[in-house]
Biopython code that builds the backbone (N, CA, C, O; Angstrom):
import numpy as np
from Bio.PDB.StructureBuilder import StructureBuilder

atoms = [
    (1, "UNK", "N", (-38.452, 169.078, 74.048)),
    (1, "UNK", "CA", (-37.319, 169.813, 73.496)),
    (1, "UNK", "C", (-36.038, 169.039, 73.764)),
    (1, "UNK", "O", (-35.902, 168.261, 74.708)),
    (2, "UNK", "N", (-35.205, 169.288, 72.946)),
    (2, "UNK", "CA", (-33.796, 168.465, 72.736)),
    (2, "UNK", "C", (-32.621, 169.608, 73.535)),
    (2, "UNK", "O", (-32.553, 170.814, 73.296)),
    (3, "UNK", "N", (-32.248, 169.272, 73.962)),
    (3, "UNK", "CA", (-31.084, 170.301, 74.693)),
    (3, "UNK", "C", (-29.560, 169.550, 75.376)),
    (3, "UNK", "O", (-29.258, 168.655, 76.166)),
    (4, "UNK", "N", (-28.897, 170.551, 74.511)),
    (4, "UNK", "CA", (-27.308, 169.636, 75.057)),
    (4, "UNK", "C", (-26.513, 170.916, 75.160)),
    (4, "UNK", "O", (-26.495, 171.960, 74.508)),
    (5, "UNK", "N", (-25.757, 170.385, 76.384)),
    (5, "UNK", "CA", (-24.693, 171.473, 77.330)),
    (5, "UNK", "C", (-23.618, 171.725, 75.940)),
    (5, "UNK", "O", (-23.149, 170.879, 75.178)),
    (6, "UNK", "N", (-23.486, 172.856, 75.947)),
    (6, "UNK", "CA", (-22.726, 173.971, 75.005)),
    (6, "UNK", "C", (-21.584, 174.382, 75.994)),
    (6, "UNK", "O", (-21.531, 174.934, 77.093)),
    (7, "UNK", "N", (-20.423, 173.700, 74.822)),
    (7, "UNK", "CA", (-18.568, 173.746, 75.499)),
    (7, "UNK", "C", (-18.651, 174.831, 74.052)),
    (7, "UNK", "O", (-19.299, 175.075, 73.034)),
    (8, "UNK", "N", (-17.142, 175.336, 75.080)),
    (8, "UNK", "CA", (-16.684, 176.116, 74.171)),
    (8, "UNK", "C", (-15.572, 175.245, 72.735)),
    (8, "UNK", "O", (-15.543, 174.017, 72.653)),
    (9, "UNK", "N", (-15.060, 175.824, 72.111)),
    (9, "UNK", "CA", (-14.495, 175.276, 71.089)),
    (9, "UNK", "C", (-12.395, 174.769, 71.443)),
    (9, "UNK", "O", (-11.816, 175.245, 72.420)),
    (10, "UNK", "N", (-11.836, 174.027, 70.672)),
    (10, "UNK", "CA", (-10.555, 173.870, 71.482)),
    (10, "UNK", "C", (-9.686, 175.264, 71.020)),
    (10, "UNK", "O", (-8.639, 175.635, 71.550)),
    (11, "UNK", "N", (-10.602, 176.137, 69.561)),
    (11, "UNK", "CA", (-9.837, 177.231, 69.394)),
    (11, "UNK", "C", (-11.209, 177.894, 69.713)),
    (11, "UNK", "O", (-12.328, 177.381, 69.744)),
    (12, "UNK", "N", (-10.693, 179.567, 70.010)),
    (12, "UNK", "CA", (-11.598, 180.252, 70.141)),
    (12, "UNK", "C", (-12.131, 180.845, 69.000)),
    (12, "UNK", "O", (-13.300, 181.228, 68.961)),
    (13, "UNK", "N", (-11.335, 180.950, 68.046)),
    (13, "UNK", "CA", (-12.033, 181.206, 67.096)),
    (13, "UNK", "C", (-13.498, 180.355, 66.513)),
    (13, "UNK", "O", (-14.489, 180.797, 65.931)),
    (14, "UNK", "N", (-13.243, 179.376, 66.823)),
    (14, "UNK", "CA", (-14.188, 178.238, 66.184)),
    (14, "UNK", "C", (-15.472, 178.331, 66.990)),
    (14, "UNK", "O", (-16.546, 178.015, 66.479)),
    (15, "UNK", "N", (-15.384, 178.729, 68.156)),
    (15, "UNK", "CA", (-16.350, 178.672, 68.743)),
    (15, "UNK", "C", (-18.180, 179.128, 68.165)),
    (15, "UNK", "O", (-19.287, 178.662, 68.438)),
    (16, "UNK", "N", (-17.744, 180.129, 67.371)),
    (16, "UNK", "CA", (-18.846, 180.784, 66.710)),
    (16, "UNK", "C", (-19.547, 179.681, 65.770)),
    (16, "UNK", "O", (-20.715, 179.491, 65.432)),
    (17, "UNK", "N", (-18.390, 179.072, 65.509)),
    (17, "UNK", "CA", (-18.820, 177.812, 64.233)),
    (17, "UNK", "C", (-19.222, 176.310, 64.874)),
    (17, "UNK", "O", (-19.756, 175.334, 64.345)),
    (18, "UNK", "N", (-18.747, 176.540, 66.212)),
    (18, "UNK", "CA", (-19.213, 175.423, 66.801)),
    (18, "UNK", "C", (-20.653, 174.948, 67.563)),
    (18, "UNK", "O", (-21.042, 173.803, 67.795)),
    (19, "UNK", "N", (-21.392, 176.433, 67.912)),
    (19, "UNK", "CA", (-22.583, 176.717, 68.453)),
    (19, "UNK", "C", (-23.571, 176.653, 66.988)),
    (19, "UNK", "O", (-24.660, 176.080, 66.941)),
    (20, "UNK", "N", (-23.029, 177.256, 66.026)),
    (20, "UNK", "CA", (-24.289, 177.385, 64.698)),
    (20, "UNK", "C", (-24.142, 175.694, 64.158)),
    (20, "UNK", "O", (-25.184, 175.242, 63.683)),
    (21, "UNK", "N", (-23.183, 174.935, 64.187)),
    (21, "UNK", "CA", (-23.245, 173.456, 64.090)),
    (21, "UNK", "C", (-24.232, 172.629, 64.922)),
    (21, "UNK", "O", (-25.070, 171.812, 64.541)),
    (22, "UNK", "N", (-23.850, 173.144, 66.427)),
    (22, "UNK", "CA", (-24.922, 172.368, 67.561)),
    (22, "UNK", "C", (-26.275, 172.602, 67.188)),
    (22, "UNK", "O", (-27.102, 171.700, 67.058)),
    (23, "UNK", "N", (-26.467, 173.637, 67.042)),
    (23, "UNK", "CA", (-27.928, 174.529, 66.777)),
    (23, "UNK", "C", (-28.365, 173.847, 65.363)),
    (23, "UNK", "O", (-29.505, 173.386, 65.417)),
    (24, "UNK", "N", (-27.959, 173.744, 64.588)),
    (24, "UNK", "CA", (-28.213, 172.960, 63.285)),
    (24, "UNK", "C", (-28.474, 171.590, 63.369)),
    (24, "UNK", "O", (-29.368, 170.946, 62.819)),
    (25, "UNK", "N", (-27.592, 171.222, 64.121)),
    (25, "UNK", "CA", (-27.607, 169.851, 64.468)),
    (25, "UNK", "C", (-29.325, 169.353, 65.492)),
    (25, "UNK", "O", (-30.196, 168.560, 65.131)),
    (26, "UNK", "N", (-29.266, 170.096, 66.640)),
    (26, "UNK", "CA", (-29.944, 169.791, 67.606)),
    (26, "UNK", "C", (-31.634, 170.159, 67.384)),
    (26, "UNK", "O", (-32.612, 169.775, 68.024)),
    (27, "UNK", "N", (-31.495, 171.272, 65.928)),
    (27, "UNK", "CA", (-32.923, 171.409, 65.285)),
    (27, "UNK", "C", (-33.206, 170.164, 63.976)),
    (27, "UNK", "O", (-34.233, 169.715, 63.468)),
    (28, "UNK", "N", (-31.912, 169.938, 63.788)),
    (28, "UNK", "CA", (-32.413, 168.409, 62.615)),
    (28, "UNK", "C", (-32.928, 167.280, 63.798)),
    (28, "UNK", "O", (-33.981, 166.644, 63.765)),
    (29, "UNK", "N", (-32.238, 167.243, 64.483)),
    (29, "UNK", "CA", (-32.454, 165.848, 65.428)),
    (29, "UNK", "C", (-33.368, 166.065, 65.743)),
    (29, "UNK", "O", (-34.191, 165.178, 65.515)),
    (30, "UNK", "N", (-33.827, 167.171, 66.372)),
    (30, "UNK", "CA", (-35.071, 166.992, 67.242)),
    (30, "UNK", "C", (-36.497, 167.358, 66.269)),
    (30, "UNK", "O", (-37.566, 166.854, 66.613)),
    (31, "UNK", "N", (-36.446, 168.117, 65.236)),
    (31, "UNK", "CA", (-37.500, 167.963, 64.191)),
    (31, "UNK", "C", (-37.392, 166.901, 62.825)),
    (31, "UNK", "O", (-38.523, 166.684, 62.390)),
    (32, "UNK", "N", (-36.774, 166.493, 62.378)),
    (32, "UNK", "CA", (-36.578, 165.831, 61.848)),
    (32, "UNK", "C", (-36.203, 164.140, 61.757)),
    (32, "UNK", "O", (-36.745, 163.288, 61.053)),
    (33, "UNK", "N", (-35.262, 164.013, 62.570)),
    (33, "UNK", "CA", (-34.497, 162.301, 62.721)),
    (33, "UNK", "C", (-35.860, 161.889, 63.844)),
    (33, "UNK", "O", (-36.628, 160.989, 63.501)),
    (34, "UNK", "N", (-36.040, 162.504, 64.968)),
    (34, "UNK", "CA", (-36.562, 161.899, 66.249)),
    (34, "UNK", "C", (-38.224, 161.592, 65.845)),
    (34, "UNK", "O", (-38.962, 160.832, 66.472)),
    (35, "UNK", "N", (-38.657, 162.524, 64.431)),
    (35, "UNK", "CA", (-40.093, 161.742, 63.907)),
    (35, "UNK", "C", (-40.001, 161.022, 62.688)),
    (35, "UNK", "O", (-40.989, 160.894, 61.964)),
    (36, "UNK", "N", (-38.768, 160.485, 62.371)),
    (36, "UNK", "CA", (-38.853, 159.444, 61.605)),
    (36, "UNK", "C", (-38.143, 159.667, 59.880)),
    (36, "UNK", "O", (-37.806, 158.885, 58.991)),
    (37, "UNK", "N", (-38.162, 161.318, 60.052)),
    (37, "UNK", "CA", (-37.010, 161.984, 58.800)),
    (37, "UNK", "C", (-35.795, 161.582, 58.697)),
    (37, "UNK", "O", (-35.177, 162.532, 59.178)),
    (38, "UNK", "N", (-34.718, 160.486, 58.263)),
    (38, "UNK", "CA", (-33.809, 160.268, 57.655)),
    (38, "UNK", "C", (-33.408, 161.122, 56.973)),
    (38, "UNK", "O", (-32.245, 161.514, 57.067)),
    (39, "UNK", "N", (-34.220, 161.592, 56.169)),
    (39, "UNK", "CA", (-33.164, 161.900, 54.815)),
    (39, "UNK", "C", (-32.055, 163.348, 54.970)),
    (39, "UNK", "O", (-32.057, 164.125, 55.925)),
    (40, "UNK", "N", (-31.393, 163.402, 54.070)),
    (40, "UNK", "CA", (-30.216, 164.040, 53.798)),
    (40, "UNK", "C", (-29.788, 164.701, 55.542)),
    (40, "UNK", "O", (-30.261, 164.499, 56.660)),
    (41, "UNK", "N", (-28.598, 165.597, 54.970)),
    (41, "UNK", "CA", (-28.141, 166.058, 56.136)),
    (41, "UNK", "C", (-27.504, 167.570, 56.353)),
    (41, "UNK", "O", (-26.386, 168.073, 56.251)),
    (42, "UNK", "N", (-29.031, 168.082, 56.763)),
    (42, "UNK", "CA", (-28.714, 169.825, 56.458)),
    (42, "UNK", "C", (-27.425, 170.673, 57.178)),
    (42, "UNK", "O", (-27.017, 171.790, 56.858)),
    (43, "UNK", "N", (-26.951, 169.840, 58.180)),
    (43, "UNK", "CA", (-25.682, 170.453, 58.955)),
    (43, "UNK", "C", (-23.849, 169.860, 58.172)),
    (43, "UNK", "O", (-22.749, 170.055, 58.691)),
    (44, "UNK", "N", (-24.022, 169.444, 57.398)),
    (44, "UNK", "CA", (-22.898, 168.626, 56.461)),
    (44, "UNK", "C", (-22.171, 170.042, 56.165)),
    (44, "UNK", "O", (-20.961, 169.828, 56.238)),
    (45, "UNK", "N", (-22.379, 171.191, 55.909)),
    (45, "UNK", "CA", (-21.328, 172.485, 55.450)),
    (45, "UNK", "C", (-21.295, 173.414, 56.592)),
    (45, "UNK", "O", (-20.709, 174.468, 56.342)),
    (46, "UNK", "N", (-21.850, 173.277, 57.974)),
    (46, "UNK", "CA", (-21.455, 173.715, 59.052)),
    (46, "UNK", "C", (-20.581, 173.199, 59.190)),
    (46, "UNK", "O", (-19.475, 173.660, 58.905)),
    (47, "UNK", "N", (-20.879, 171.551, 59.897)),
    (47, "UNK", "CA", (-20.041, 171.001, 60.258)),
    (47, "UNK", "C", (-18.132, 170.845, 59.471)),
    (47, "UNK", "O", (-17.035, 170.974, 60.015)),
    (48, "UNK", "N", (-18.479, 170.562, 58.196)),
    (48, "UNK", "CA", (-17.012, 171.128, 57.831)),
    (48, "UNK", "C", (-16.594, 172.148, 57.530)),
    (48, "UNK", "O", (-15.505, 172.189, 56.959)),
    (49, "UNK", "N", (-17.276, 173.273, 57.794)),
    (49, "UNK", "CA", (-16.569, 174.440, 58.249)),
    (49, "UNK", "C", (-15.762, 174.551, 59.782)),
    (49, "UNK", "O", (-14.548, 174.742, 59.848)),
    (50, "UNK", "N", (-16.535, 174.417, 60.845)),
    (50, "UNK", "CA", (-16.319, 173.622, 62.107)),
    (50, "UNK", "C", (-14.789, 173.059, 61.985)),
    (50, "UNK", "O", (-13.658, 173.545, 61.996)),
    (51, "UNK", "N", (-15.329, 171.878, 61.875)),
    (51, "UNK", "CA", (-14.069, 170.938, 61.403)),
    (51, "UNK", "C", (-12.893, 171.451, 60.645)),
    (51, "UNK", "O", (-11.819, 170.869, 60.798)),
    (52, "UNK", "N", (-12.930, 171.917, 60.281)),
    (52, "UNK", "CA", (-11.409, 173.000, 59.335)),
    (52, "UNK", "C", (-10.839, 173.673, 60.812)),
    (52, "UNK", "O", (-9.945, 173.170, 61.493)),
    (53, "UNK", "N", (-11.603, 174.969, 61.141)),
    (53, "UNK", "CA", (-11.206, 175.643, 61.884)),
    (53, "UNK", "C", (-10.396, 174.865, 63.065)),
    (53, "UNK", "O", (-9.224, 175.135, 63.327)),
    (54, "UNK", "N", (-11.194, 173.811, 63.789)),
    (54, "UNK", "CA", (-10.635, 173.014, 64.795)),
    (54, "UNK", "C", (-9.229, 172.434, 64.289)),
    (54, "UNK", "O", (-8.272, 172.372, 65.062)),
    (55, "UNK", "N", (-9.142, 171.976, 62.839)),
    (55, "UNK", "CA", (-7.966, 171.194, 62.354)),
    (55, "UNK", "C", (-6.417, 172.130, 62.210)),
    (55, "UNK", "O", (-5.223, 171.860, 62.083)),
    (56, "UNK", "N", (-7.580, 173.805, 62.356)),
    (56, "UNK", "CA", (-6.120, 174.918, 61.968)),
    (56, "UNK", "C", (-5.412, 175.006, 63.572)),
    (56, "UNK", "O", (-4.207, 174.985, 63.825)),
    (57, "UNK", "N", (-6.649, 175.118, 64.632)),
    (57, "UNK", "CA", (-6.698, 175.706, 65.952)),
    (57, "UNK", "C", (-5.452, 174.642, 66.666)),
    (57, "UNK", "O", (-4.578, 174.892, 67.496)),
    (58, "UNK", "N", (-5.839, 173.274, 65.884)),
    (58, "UNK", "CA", (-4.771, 171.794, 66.469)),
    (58, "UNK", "C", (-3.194, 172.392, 65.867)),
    (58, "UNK", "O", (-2.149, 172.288, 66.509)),
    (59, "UNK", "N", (-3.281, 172.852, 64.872)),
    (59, "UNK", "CA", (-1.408, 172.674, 64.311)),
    (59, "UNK", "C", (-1.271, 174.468, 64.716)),
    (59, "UNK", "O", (-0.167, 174.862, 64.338)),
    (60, "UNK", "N", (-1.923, 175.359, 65.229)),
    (60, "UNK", "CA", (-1.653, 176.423, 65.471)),
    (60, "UNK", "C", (-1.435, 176.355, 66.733)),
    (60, "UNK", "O", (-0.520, 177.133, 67.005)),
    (61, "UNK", "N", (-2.026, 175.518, 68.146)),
    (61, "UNK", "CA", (-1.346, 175.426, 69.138)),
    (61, "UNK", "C", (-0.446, 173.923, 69.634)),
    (61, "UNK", "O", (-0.064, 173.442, 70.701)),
    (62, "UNK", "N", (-0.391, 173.582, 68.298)),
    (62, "UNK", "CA", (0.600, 172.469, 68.297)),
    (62, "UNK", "C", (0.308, 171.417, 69.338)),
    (62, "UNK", "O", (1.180, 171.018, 70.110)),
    (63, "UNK", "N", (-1.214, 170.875, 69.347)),
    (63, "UNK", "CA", (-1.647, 170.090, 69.949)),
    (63, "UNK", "C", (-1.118, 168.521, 69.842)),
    (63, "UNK", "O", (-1.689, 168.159, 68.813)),
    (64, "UNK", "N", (-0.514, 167.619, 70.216)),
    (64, "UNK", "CA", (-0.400, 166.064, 69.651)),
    (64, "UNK", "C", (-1.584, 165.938, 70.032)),
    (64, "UNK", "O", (-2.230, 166.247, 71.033)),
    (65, "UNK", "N", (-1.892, 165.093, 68.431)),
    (65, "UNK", "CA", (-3.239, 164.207, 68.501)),
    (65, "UNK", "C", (-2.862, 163.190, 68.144)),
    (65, "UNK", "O", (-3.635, 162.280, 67.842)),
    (66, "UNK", "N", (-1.269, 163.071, 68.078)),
    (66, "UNK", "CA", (-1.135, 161.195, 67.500)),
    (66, "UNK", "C", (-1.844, 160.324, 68.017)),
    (66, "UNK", "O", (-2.140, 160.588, 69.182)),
    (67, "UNK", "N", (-2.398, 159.016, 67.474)),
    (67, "UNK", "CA", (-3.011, 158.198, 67.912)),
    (67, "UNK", "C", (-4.556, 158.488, 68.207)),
    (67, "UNK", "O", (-5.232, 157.478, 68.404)),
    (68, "UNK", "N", (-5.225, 159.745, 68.266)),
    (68, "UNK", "CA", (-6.389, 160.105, 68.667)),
    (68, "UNK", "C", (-7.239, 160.013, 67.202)),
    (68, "UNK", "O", (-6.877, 160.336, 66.071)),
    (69, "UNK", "N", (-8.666, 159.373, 67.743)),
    (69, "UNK", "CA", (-9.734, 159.064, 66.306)),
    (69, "UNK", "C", (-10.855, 160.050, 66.493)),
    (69, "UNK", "O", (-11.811, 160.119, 67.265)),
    (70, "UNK", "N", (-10.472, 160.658, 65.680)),
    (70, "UNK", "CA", (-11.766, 162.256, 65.553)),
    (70, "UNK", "C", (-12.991, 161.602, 65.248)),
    (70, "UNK", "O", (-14.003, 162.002, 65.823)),
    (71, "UNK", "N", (-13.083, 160.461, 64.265)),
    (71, "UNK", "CA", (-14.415, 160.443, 63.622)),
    (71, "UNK", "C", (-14.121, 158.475, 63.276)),
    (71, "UNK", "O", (-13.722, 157.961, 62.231)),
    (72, "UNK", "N", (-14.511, 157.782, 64.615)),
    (72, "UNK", "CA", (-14.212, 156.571, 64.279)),
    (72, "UNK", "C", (-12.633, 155.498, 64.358)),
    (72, "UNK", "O", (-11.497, 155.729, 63.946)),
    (73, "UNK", "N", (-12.988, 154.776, 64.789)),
    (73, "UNK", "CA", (-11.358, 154.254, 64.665)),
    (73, "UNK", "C", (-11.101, 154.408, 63.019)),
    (73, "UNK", "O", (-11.740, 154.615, 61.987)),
    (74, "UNK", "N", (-9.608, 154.146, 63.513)),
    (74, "UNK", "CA", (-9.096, 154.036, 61.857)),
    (74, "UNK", "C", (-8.633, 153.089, 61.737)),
    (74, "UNK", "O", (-7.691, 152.814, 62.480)),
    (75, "UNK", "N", (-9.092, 152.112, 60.711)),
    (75, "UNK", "CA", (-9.491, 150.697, 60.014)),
    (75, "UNK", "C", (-8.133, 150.052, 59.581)),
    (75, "UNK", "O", (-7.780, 148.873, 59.546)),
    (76, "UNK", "N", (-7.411, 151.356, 59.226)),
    (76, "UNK", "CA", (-5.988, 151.282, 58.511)),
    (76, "UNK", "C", (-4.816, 151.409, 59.240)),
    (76, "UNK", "O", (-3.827, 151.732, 58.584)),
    (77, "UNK", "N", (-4.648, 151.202, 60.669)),
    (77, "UNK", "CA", (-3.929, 151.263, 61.554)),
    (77, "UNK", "C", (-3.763, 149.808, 62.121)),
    (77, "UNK", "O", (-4.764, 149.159, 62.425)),
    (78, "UNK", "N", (-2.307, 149.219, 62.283)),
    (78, "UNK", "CA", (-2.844, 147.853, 62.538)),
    (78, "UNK", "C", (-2.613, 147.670, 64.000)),
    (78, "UNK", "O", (-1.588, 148.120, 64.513)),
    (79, "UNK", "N", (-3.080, 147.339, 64.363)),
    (79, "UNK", "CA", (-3.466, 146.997, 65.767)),
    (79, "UNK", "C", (-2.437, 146.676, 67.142)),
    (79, "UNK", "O", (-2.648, 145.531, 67.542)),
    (80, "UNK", "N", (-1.668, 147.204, 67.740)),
    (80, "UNK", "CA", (-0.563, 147.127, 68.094)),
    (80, "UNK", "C", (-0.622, 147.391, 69.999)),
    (80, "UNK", "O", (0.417, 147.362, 70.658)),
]
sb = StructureBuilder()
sb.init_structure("model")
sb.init_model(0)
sb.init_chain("A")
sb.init_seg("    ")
for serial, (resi, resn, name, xyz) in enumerate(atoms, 1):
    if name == "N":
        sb.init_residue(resn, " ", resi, " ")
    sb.init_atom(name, np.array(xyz, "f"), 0.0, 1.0, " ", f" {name:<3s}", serial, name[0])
structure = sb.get_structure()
């Protein structure tokens, strides 16, 4: 079995959306990717649901994230 420690969300609201993401996630990985299933990606409309909420939860408690890379550096930033 696949098992990963469950945080809460940076809003609370999200939290609900952040556990049905893990859970989606952690049943593709562990039935699917870990025997050799690639294909598609059944957690893609959790996850940006998820992802919204977190993006409202950031400008609703007026978090700075300047400079911070959610998903990868960014390619388009020059190097400083």
């Amino acid at each position: 079995a696949f098992y990963c420690m469950s945080m809460n969300s940076v809003g609370e609201a999200c939290t609900d959306l952040k556990r049905e993401y893990d859970q989606c996630f952690n049943r593709w990985f562990a039935e699917k990717f870990l025997k050799g299933d690639r294909s598609g990606d059944p957690c893609t409309d959790s996850f940006r649901k998820y992802q919204h909420c977190v993006q409202k939860a950031i400008k609703e408690k007026d978090i700075p994230i300047e400079g911070v890379d959610f998903m990868g550096p960014n390619k388009d930033k020059p190097e400083g």
